[in-house]
C-alpha positions in Angstrom: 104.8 80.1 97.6 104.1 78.5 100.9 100.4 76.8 102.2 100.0 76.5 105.5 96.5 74.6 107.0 95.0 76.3 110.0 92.7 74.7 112.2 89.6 76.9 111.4 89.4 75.2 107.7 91.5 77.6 106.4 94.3 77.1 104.1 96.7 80.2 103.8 98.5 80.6 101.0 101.4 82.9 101.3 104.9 84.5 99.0 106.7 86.7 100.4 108.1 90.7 99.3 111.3 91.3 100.5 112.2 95.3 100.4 115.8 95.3 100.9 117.2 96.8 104.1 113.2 97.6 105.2 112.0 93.8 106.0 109.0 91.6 104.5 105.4 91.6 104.0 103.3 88.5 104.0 100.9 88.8 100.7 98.6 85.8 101.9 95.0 84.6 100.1 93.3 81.9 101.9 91.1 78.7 101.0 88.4 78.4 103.1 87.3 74.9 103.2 83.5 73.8 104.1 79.8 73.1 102.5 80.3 75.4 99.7 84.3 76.3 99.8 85.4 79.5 98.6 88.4 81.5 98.4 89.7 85.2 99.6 91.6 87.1 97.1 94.0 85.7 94.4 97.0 86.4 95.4 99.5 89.1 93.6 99.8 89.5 89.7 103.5 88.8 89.2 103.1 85.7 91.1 100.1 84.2 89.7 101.5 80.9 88.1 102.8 80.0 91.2 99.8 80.8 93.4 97.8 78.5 90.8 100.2 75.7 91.9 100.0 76.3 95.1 95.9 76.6 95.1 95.5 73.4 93.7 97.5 71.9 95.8 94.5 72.3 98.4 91.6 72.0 96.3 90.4 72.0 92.6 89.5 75.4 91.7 86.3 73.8 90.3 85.0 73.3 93.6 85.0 76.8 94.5 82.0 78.7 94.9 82.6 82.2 95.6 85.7 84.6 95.3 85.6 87.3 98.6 87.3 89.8 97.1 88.7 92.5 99.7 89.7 95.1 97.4 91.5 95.5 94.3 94.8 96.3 94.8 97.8 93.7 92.6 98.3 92.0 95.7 94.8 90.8 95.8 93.7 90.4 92.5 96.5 88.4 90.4 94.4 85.1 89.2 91.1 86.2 90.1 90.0 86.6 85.6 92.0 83.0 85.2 90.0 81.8 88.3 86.5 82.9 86.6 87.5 81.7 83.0 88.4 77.7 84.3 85.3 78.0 86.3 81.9 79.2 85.0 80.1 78.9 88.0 82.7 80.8 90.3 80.8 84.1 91.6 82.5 87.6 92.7 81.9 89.2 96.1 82.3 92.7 96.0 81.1 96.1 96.5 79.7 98.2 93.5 82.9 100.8 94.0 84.9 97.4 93.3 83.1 95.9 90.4 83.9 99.9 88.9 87.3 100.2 89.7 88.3 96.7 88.2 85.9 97.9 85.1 88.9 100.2 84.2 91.0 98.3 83.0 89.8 94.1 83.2 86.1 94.3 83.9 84.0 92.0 86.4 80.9 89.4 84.2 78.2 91.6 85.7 76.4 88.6 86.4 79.2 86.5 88.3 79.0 89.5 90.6 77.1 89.8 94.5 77.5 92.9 95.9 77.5 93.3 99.8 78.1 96.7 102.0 79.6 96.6 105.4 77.3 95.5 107.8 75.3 93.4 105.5 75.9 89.6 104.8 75.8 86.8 102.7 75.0 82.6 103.1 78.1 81.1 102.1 77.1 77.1 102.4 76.2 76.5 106.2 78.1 79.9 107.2 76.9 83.3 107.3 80.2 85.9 106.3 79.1 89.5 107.4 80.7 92.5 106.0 83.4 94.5 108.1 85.1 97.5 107.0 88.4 97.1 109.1 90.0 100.4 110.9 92.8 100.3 108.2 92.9 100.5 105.0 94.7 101.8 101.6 91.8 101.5 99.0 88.4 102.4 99.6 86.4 99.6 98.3 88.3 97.1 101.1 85.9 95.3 103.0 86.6 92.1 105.2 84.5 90.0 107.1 83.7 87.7 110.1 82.6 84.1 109.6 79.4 83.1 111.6 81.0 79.7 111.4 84.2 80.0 113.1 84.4 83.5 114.6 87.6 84.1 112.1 87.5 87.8 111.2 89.5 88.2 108.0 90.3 91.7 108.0 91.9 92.5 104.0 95.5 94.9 104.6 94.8 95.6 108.1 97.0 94.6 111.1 99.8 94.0 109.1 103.7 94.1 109.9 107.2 94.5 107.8 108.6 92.1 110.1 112.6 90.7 109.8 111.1 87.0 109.3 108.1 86.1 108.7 106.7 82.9 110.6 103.5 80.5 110.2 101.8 82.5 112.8 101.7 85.7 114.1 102.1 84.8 118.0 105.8 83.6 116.9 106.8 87.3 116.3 108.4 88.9 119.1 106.1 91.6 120.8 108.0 94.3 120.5 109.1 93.4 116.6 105.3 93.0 115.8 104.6 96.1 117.2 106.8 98.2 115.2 106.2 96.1 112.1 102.3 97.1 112.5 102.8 100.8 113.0 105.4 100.8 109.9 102.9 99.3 108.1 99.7 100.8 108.8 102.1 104.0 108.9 103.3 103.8 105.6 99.9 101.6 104.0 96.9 104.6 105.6 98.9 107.5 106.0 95.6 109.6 106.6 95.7 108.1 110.3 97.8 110.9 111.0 94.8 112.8 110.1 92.1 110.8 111.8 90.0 111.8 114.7 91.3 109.8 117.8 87.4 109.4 119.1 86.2 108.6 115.2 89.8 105.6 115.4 89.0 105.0 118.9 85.6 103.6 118.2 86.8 101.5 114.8 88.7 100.0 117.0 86.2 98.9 119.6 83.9 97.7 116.4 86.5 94.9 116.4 86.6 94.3 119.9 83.1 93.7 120.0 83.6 91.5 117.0 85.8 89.4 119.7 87.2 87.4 116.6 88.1 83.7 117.1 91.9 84.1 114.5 92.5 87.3 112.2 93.1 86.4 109.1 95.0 89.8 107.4 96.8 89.5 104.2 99.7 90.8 105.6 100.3 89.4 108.5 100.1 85.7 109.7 97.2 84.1 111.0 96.5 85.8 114.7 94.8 83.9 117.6 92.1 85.7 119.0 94.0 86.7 122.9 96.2 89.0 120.5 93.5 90.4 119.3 94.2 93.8 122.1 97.7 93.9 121.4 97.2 93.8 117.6 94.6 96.8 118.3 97.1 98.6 120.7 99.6 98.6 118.1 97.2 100.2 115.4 95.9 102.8 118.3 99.6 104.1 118.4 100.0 104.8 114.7 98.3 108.6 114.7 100.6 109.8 116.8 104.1 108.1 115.3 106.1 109.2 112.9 104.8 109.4 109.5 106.3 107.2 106.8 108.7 108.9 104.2 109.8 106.8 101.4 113.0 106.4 100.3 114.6 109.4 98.1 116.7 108.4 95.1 120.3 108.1 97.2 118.3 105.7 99.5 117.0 104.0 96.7 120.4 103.6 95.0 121.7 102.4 98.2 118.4 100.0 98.3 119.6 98.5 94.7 123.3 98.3 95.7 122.4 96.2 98.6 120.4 93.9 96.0 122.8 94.1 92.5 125.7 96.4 93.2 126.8 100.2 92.9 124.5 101.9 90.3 126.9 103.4 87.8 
């Protein structure tokens, strides 16, 4: 588990999926530090002893306020019930699709809940976080933000890359690799963009433009100054029309596992 401090007040905290012979993913949550701090997403399930650690390395989880929950995927929602337990005053944000979805199997207090819809926002200490749905997504409840504060746009999954290495920001990665790593990812991650109507995309995308965020914060990709913002939206424009992803069949997988254990027998 690595934490790197940005200079927006942020604290990302970041492991790292390796899928042999594909590349890595960046599974970040960040700590975002101010009046009234609060946190955005919990990190994965199978890493959530570690991400502990690593959280109160930066602050006591009793400070926290608020949990923005993007959506419920295992990436995202790993400590979020230990989080709540060690801290009865900690409060969910999320929409009413999420508080259902995580009712099927580990449900929400319905009182420790505020739920937003994109384009409405809530006071967050002396910052004002106003709901985005980003152009990209894999679960339908995702919902990012912008911080009046800062300008940061955190944007959940999208704009993020398998990338060969994965540095502490994103204008470290080669053009060219962080290109390809987008359009893998948002390939494989919203495959219906092969299905989207190019106007319908083409004006998501200009949502964030006008946005003109200050950083991205993804959870899949590190933190992005704001002068990528166009190449990071350039990439994500290209994905309708590339190939679609096709996961691996079970002779690629076996080659996968070989690669990490040895010849399956």
């Amino acid at each position: 588990m690595i934490v790197t401090p940005h200079p927006d007040g942020v604290d990302v905290i970041t492991s790292i999926a390796t899928i042999p012979t594909i590349g890595s993913i960046p599974v970040n949550a960040f700590v975002v530090h101010g009046s009234s701090p609060f946190l955005v997403d919990t990190g994965s399930i199978v890493d959530s002893d570690d991400f502990m650690t690593a959280l109160r390395s930066v602050i006591d989880p009793g400070e926290l306020e608020w949990i923005w929950l993007t959506h419920t995927d295992f990436d995202h929602i790993g400590s979020l019930h230990r989080l709540l337990a060690d801290n009865p005053r900690l409060r969910v944000i999320t929409s009413f699709l999420g508080v259902g979805i995580m009712g099927l199997f580990d449900p929400l207090p319905m009182d420790r809940v505020f739920l937003v819809n994109p384009g409405q926002s809530v006071a967050v200490g002396d910052r004002t976080l106003t709901a985005v749905k980003p152009p990209t997504f894999d679960n339908p409840i995702t919902t990012g933000f912008h911080d009046s504060r800062t300008g940061a746009l955190f944007s959940a999954d999208c704009f993020g890359a398998v990338l060969e290495e994965v540095p502490a920001g994103a204008a470290d990665i080669p053009a060219a690799a962080l290109r390809d790593g987008q359009v893998f990812w948002a390939a494989a991650d919203s495959s219906w963009l092969h299905k989207v109507d190019p106007d319908a995309f083409a004006r998501d995308l200009d949502s964030i433009r006008a946005i003109e965020p200050t950083t991205i914060f993804s959870a899949h990709l590190p933190p992005a100054p704001g002068h990528m913002t166009e190449q990071l939206l350039d990439a994500l424009a290209a994905v309708p029309s590339a190939s679609p992803f096709v996961g691996p069949d079970q002779a690629a997988f076996e080659e996968m596992l070989a690669a990490m254990t040895g010849p399956v027998s």
